[in-house]
N, CA and C atoms of all chains as a GROMACS GRO file, in nm:
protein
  576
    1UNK      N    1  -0.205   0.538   3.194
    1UNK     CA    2  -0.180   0.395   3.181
    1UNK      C    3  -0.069   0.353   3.277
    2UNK      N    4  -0.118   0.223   3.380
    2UNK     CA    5  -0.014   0.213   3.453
    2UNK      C    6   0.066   0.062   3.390
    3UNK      N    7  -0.016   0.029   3.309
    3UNK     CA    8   0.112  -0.088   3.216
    3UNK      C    9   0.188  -0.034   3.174
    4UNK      N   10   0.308  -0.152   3.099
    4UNK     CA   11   0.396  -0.075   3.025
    4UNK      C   12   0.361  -0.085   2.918
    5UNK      N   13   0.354   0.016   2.815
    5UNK     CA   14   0.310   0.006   2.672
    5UNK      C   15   0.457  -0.044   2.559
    6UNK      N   16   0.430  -0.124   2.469
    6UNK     CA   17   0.508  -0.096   2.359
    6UNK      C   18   0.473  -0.067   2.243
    7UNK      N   19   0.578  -0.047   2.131
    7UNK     CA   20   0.511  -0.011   2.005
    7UNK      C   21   0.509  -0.094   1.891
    8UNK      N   22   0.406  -0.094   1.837
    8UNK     CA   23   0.394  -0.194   1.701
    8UNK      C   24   0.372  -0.085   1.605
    9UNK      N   25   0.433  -0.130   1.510
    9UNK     CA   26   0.431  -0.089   1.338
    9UNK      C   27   0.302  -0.156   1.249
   10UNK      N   28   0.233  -0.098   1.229
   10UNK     CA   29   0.167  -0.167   1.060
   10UNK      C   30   0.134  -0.105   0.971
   11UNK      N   31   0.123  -0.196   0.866
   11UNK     CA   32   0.063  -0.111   0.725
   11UNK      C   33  -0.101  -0.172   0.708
   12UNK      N   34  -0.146  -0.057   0.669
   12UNK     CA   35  -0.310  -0.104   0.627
   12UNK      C   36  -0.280  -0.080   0.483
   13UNK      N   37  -0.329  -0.192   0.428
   13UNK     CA   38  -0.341  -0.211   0.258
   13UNK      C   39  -0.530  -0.169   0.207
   14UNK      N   40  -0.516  -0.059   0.140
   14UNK     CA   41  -0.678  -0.077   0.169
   14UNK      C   42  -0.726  -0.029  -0.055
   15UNK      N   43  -0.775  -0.174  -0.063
   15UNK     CA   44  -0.758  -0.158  -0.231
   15UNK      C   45  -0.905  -0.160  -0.272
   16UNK      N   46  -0.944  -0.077  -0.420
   16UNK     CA   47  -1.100  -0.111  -0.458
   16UNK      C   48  -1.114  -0.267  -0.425
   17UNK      N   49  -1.250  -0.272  -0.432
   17UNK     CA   50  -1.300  -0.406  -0.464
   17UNK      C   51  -1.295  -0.465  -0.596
   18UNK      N   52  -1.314  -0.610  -0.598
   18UNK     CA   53  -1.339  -0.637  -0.745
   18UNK      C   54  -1.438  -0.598  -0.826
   19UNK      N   55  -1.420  -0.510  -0.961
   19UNK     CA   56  -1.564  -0.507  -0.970
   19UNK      C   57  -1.631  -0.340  -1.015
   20UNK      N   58  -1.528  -0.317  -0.875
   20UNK     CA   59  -1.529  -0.203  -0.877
   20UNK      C   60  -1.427  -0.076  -0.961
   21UNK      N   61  -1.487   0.014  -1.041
   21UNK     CA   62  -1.405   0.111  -1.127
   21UNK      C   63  -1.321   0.153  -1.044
   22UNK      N   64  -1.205   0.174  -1.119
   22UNK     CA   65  -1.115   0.228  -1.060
   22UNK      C   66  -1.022   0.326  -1.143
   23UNK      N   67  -1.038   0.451  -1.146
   23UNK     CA   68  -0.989   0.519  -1.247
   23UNK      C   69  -0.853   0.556  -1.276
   24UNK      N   70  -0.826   0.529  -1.132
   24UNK     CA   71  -0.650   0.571  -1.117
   24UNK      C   72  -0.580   0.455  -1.214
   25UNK      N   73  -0.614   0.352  -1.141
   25UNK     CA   74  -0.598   0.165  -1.228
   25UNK      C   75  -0.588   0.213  -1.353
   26UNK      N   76  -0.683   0.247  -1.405
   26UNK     CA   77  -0.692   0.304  -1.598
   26UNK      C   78  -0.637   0.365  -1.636
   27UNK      N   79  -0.588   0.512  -1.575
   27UNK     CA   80  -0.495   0.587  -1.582
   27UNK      C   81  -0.382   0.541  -1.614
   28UNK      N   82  -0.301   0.480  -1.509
   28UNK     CA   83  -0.166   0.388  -1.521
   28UNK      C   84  -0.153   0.265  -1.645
   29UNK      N   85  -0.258   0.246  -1.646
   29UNK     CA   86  -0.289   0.120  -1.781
   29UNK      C   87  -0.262   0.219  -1.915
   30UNK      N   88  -0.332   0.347  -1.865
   30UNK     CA   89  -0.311   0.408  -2.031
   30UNK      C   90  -0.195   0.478  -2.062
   31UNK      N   91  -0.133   0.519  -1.951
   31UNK     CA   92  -0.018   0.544  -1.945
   31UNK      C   93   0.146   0.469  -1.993
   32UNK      N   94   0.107   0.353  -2.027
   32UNK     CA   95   0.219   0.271  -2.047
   32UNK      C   96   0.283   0.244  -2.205
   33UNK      N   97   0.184   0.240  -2.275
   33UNK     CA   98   0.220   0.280  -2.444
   33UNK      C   99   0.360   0.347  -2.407
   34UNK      N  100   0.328   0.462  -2.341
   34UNK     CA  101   0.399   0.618  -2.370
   34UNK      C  102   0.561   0.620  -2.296
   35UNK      N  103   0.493   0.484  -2.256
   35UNK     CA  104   0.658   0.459  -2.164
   35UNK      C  105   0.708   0.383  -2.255
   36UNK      N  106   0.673   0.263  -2.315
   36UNK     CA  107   0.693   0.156  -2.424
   36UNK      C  108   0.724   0.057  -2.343
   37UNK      N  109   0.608   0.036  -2.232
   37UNK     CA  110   0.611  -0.047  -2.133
   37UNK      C  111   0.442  -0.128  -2.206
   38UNK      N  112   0.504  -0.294  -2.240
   38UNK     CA  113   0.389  -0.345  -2.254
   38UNK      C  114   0.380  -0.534  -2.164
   39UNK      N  115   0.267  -0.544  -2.155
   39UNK     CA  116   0.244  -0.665  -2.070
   39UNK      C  117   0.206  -0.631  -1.947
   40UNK      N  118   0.157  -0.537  -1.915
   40UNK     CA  119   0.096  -0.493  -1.786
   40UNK      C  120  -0.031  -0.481  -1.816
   41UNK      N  121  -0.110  -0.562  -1.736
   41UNK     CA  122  -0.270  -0.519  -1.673
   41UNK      C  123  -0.345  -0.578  -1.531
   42UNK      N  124  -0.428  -0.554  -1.528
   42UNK     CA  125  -0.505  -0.609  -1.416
   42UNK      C  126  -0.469  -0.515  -1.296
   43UNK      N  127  -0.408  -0.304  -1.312
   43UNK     CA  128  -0.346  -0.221  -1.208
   43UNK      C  129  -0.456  -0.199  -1.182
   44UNK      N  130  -0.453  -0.184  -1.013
   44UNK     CA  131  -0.591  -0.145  -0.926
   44UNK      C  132  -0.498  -0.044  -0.830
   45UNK      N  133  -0.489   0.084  -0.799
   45UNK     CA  134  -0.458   0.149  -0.726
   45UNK      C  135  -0.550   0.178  -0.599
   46UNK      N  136  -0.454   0.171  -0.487
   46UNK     CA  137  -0.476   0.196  -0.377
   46UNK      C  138  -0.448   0.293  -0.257
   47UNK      N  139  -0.456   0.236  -0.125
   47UNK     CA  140  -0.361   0.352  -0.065
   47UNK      C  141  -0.317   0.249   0.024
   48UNK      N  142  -0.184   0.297   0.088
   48UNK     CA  143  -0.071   0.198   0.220
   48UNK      C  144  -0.078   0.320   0.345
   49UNK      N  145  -0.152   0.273   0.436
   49UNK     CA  146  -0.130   0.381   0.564
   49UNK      C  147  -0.031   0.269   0.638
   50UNK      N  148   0.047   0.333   0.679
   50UNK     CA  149   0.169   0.311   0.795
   50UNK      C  150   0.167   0.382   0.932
   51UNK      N  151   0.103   0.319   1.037
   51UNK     CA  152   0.121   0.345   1.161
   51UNK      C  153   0.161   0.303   1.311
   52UNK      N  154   0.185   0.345   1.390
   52UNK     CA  155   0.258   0.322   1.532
   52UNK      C  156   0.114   0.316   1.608
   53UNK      N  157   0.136   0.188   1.681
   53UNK     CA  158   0.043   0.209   1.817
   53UNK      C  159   0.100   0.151   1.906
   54UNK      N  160   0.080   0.227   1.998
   54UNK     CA  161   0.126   0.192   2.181
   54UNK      C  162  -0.015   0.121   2.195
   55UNK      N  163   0.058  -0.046   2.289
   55UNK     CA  164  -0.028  -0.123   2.353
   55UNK      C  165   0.010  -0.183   2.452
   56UNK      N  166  -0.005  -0.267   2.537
   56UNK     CA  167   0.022  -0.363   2.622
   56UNK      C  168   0.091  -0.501   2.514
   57UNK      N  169   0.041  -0.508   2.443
   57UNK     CA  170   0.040  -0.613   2.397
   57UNK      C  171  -0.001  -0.643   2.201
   58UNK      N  172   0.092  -0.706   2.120
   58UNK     CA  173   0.066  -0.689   2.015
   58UNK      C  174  -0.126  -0.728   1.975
   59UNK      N  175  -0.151  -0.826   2.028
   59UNK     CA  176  -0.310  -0.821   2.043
   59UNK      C  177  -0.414  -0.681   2.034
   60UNK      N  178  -0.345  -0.635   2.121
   60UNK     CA  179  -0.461  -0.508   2.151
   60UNK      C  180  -0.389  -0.400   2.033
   61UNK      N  181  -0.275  -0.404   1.982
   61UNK     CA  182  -0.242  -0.251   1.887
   61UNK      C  183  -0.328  -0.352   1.774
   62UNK      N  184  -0.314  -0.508   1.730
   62UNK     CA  185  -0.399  -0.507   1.639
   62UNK      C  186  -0.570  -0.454   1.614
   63UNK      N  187  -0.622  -0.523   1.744
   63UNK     CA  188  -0.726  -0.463   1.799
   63UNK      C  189  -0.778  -0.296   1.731
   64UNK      N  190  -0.678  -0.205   1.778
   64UNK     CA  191  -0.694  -0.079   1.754
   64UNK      C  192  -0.672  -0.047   1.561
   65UNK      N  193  -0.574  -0.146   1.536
   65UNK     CA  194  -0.568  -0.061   1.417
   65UNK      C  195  -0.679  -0.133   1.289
   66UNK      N  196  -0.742  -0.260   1.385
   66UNK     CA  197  -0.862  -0.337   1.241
   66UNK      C  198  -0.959  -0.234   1.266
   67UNK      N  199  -0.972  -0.164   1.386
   67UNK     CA  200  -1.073  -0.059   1.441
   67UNK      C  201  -1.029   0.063   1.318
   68UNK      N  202  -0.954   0.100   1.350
   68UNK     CA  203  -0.926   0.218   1.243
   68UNK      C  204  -0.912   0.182   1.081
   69UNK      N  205  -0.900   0.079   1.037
   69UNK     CA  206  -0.856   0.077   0.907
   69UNK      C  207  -1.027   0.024   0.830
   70UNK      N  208  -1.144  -0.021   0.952
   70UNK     CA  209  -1.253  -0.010   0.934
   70UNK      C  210  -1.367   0.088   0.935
   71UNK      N  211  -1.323   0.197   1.012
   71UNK     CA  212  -1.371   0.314   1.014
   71UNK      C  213  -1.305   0.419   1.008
   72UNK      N  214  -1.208   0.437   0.944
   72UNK     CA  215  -1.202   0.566   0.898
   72UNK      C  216  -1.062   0.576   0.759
   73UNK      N  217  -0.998   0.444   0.762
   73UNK     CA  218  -0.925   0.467   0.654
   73UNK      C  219  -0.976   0.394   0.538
   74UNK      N  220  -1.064   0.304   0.562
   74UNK     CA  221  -1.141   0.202   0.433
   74UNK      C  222  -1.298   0.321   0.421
   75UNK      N  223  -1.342   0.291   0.282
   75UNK     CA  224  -1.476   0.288   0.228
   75UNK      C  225  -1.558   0.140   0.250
   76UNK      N  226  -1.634   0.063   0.315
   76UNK     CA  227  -1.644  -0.085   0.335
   76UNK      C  228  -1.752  -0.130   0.205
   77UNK      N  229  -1.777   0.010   0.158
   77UNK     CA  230  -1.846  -0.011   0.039
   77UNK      C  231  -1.806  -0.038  -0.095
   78UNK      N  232  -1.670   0.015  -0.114
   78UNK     CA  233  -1.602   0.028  -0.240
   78UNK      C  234  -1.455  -0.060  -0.191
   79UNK      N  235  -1.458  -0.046  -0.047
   79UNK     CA  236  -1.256  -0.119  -0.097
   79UNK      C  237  -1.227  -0.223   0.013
   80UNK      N  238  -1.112  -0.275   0.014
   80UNK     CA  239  -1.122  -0.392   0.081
   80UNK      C  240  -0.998  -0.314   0.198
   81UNK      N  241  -0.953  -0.369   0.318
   81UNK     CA  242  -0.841  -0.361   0.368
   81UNK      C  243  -0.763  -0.499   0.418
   82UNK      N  244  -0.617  -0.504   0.421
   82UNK     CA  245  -0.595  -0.624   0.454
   82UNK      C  246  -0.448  -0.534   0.570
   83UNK      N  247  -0.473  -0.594   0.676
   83UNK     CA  248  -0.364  -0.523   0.782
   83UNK      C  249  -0.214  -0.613   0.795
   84UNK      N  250  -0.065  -0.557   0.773
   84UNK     CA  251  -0.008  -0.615   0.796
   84UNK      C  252   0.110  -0.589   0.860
   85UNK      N  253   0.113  -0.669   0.960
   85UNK     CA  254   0.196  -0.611   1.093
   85UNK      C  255   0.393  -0.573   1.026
   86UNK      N  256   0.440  -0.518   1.061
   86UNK     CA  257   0.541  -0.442   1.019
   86UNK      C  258   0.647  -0.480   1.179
   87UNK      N  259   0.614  -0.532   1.294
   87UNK     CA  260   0.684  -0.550   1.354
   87UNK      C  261   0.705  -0.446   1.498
   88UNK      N  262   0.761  -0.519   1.641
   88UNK     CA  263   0.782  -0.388   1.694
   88UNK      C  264   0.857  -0.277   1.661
   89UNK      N  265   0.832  -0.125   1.708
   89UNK     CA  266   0.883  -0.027   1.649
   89UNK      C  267   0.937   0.047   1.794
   90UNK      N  268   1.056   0.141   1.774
   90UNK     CA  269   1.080   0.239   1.881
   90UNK      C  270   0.982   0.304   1.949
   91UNK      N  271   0.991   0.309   2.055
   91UNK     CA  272   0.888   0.384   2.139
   91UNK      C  273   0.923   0.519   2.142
   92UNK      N  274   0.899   0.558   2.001
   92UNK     CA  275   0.930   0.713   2.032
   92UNK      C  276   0.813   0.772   2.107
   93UNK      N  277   0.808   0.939   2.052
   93UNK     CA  278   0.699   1.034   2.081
   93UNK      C  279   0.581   0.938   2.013
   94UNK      N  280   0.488   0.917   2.133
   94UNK     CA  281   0.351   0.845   2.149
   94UNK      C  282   0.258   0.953   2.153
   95UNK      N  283   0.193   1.086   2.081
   95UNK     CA  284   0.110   1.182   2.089
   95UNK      C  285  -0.017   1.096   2.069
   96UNK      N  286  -0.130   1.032   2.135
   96UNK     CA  287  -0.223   1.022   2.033
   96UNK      C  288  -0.347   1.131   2.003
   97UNK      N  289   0.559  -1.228  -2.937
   97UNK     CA  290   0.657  -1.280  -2.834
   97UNK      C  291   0.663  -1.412  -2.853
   98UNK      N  292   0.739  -1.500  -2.968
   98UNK     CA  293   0.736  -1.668  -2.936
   98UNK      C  294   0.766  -1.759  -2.817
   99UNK      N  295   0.837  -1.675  -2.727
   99UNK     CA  296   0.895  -1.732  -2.580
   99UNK      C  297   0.720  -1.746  -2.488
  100UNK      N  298   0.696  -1.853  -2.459
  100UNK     CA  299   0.578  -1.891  -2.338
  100UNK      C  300   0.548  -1.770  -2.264
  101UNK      N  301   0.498  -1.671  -2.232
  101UNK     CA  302   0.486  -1.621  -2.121
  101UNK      C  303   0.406  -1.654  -2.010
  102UNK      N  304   0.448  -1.619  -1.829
  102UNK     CA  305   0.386  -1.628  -1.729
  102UNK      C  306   0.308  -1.493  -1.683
  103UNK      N  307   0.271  -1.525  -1.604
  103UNK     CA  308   0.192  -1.389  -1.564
  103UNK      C  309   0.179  -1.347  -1.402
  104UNK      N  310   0.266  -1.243  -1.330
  104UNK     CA  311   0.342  -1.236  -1.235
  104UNK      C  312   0.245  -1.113  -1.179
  105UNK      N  313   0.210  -1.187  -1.055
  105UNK     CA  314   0.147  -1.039  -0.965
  105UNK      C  315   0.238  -0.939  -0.889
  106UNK      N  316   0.195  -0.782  -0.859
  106UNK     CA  317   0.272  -0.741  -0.726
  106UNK      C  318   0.244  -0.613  -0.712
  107UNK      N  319   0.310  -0.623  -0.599
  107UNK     CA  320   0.253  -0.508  -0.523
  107UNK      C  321   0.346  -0.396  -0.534
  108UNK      N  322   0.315  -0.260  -0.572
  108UNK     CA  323   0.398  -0.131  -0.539
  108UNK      C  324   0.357  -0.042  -0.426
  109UNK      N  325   0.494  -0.037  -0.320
  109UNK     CA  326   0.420   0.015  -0.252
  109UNK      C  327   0.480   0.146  -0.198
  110UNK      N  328   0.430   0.286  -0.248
  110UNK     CA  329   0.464   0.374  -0.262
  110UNK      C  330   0.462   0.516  -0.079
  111UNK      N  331   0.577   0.544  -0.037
  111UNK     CA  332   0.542   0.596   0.062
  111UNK      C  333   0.604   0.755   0.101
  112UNK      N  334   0.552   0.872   0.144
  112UNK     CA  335   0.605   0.982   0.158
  112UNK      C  336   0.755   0.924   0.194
  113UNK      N  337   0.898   0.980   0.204
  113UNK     CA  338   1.006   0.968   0.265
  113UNK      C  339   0.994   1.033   0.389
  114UNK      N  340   1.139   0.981   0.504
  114UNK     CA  341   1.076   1.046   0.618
  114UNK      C  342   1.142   1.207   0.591
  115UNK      N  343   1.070   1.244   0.698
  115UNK     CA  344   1.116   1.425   0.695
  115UNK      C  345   1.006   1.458   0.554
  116UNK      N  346   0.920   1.431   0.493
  116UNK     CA  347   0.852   1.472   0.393
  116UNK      C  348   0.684   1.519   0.476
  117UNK      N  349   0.676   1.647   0.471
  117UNK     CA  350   0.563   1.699   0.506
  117UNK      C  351   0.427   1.554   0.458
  118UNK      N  352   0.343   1.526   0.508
  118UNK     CA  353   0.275   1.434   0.485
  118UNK      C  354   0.093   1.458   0.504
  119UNK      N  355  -0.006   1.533   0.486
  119UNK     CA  356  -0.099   1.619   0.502
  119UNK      C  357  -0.196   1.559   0.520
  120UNK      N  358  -0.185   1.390   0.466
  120UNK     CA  359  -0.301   1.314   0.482
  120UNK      C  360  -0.295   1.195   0.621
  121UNK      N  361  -0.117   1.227   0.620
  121UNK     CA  362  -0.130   1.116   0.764
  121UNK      C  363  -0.169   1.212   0.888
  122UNK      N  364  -0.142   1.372   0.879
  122UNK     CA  365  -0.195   1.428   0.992
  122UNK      C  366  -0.329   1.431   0.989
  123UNK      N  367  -0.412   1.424   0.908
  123UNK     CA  368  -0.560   1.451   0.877
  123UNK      C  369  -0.621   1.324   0.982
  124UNK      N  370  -0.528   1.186   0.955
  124UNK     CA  371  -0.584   1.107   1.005
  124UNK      C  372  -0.543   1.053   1.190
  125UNK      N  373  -0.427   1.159   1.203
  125UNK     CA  374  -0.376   1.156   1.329
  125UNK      C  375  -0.474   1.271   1.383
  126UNK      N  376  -0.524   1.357   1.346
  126UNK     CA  377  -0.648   1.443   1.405
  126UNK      C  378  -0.786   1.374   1.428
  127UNK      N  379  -0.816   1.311   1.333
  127UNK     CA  380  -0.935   1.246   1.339
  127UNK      C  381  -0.952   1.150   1.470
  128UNK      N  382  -0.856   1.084   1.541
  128UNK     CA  383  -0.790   1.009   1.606
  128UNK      C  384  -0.884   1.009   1.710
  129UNK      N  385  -0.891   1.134   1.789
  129UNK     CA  386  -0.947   1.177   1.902
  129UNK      C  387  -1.076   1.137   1.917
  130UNK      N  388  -1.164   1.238   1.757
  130UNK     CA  389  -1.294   1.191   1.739
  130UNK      C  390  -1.341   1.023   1.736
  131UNK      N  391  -1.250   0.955   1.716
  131UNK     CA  392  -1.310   0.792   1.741
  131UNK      C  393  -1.280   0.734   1.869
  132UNK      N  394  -1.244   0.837   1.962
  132UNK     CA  395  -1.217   0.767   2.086
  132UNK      C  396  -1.129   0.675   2.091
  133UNK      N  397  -0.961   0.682   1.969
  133UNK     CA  398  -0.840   0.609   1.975
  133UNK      C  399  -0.732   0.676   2.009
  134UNK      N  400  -0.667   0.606   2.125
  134UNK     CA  401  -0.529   0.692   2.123
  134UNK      C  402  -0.423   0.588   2.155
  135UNK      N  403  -0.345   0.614   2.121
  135UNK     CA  404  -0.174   0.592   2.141
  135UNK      C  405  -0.079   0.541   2.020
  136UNK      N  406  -0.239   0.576   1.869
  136UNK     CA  407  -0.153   0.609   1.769
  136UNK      C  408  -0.048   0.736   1.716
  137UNK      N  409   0.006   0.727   1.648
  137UNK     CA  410   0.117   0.767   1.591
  137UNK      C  411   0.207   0.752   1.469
  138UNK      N  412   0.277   0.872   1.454
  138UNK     CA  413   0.345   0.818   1.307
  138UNK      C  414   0.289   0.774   1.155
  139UNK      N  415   0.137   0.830   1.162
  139UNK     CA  416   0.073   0.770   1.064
  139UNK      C  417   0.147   0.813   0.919
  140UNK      N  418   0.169   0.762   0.842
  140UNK     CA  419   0.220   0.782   0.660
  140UNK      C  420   0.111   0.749   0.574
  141UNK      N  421   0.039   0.826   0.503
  141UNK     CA  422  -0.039   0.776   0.416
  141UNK      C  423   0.042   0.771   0.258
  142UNK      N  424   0.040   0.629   0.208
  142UNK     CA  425   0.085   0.614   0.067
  142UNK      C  426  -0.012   0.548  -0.002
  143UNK      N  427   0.039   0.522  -0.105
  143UNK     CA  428  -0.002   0.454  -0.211
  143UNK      C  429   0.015   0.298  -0.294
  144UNK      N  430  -0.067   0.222  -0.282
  144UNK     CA  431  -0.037   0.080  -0.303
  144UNK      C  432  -0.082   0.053  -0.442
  145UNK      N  433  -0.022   0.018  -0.520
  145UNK     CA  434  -0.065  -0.059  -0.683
  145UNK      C  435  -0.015  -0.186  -0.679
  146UNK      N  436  -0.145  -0.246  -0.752
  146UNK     CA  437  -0.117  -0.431  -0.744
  146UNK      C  438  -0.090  -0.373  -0.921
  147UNK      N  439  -0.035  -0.484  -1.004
  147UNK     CA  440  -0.067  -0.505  -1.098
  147UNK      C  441  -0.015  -0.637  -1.202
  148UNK      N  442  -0.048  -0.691  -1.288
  148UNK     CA  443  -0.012  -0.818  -1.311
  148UNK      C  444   0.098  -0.766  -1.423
  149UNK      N  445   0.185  -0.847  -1.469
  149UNK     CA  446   0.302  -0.857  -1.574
  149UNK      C  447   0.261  -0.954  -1.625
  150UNK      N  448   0.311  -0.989  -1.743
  150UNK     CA  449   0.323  -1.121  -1.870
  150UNK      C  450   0.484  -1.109  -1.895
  151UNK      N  451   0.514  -1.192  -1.895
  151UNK     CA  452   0.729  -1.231  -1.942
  151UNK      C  453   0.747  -1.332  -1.904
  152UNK      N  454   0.838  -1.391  -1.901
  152UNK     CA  455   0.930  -1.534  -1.966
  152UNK      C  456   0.930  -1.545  -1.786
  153UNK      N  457   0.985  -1.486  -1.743
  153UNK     CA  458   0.988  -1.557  -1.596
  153UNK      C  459   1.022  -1.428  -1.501
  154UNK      N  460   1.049  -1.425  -1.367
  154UNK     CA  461   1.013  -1.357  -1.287
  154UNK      C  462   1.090  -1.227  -1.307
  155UNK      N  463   1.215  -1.284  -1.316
  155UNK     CA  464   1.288  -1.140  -1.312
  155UNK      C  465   1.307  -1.065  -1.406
  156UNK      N  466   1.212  -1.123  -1.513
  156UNK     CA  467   1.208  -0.962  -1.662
  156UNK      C  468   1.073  -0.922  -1.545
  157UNK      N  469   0.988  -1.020  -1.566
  157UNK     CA  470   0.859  -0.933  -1.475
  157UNK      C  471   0.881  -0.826  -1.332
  158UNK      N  472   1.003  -0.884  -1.298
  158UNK     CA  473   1.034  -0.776  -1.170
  158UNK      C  474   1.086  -0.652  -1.228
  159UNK      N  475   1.199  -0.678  -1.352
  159UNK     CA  476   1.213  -0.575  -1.408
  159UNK      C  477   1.145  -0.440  -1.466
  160UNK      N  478   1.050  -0.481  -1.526
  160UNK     CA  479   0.931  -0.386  -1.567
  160UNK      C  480   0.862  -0.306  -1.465
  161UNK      N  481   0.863  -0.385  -1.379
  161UNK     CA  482   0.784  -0.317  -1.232
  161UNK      C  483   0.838  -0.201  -1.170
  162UNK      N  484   1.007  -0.249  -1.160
  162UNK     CA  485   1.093  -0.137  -1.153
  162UNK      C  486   1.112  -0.015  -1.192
  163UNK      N  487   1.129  -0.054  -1.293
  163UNK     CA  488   1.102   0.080  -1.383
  163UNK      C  489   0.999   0.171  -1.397
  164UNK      N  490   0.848   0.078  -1.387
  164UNK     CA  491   0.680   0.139  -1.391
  164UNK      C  492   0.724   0.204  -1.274
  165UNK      N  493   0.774   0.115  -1.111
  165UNK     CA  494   0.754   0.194  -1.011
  165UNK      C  495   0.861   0.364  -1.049
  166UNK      N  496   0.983   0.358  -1.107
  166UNK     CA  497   1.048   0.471  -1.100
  166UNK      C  498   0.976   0.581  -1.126
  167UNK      N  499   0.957   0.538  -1.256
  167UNK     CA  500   0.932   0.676  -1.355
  167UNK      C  501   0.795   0.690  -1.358
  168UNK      N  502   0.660   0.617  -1.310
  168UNK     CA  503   0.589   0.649  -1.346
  168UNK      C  504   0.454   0.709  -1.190
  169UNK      N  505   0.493   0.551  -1.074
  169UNK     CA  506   0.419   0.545  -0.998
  169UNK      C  507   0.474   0.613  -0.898
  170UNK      N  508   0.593   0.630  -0.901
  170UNK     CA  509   0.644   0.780  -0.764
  170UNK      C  510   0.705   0.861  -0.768
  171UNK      N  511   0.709   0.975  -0.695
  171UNK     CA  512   0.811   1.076  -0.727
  171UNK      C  513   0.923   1.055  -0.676
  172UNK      N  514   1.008   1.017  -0.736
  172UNK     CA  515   1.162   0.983  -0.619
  172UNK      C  516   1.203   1.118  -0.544
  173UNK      N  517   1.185   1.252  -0.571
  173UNK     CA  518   1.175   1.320  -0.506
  173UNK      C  519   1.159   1.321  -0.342
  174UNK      N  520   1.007   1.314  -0.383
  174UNK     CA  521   0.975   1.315  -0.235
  174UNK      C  522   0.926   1.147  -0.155
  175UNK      N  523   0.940   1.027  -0.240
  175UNK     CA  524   0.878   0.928  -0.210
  175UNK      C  525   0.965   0.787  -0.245
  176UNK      N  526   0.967   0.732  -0.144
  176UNK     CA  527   1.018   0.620  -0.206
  176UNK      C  528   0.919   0.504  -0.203
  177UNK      N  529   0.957   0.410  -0.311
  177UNK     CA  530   0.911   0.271  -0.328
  177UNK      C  531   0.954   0.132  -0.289
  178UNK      N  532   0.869   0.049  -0.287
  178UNK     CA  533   0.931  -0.112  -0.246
  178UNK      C  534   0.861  -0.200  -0.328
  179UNK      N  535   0.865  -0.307  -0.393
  179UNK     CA  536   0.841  -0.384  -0.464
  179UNK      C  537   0.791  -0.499  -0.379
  180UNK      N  538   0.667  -0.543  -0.404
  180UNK     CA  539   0.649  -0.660  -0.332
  180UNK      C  540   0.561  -0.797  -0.398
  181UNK      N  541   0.636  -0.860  -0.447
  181UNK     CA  542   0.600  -0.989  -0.571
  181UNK      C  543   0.500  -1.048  -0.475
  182UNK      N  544   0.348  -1.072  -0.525
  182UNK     CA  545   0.252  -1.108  -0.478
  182UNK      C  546   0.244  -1.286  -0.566
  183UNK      N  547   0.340  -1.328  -0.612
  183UNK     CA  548   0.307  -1.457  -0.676
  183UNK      C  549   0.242  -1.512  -0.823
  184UNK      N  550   0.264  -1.602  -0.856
  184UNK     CA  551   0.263  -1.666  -1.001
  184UNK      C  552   0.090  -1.605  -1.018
  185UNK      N  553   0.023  -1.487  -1.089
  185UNK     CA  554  -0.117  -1.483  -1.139
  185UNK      C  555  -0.176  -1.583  -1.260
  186UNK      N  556  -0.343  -1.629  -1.245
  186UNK     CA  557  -0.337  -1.658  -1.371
  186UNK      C  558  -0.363  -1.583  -1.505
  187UNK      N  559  -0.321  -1.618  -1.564
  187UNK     CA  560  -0.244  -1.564  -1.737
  187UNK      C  561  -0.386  -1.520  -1.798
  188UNK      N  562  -0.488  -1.445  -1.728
  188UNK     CA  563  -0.608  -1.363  -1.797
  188UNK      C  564  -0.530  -1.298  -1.905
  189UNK      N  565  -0.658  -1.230  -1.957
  189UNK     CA  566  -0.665  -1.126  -2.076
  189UNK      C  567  -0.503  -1.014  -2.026
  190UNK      N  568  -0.412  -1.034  -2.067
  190UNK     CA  569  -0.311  -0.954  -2.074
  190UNK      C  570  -0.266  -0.844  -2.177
  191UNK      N  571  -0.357  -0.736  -2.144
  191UNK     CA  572  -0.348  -0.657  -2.308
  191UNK      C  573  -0.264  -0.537  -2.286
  192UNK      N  574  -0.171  -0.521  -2.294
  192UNK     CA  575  -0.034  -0.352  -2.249
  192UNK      C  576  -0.108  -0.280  -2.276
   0.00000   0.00000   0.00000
C-alpha cells in the first residue's frame, strides 16, 4: 500500500433475533432469584467483537468491518449485528 | 412495590482485559486471510447482554445492573465490564 493508512476502532454488536430462543438469555433470567435480584427481564445474550482496521479512510475500515461482521462474525439467520465505530485508534502492529 | 415503576433498557458489555489470552479473537484473526481481508487487527471477542429493569427511576435501575454485571455476567478476574443505558423500555410483562 502506497497510501497512508490509519486506524479505526469498532465494536460489532451481534445479538439473537427477536423471536428467536435464546438459552443463555434464560439462563441469566433464572439465575437471579439466587442473587435476590428481582425486576429483570427481556436478557438476550450476545457477543461484542472489538477490532482495529487499517484504511485510507474511515469509509473503507467501515466498508471492511460490515464485510466481516456479515460473514463471519454474525449467523444472518439467527442474529442481528449493529456496528459501532469506537473511534481512531493507534497505529500499532497492523498483522492482518 | 407501591412506588410507580419504569422500565429501563441496557446494555452489558462484557470484554477479555488487555494482556488476557483471548482464543476466540485469534480464531477470527486467522480466518482473516481465508476471506480475502487484511489490515485487521486486535480483534477481542466479548460478550454483550441487553436486558430490561423495572424501578422507580434510573439510577436504582442502573444500580441492579451493576451488580448483575459484577457478580454474575463477568469474571472480574479476567474481564472487565461497561454499562451502557439503552433508554426508557416499554413496561412489558416484567416478571424477576
Amino acid at each position: 500500500m502506497s497510501e497512508p493508512t490509519r486506524a479505526y476502532r469498532f465494536a460489532v454488536n451481534v445479538t439473537p433475533k427477536p423471536g428467536i430462543l435464546d438459552p443463555q438469555g434464560r439462563a441469566v433470567e433464572r439465575s437471579l432469584p439466587h442473587l435476590g435480584i428481582a425486576g429483570v427481564s427481556a436478557v438476550r445474550v450476545g457477543r461484542r467483537v472489538e477490532l482495529t482496521v487499517a484504511a485510507a479512510n474511515e469509509a473503507d475500515a467501515r466498508a471492511v468491518v460490515d464485510r466481516l461482521a456479515a460473514e463471519l462474525l454474525s449467523n444472518p439467520l439467527i442474529e442481528a449485528y449493529a456496528v459501532e465505530p469506537l473511534g481512531e485508534a493507534a497505529p500499532a502492529g497492523v498483522a492482518g
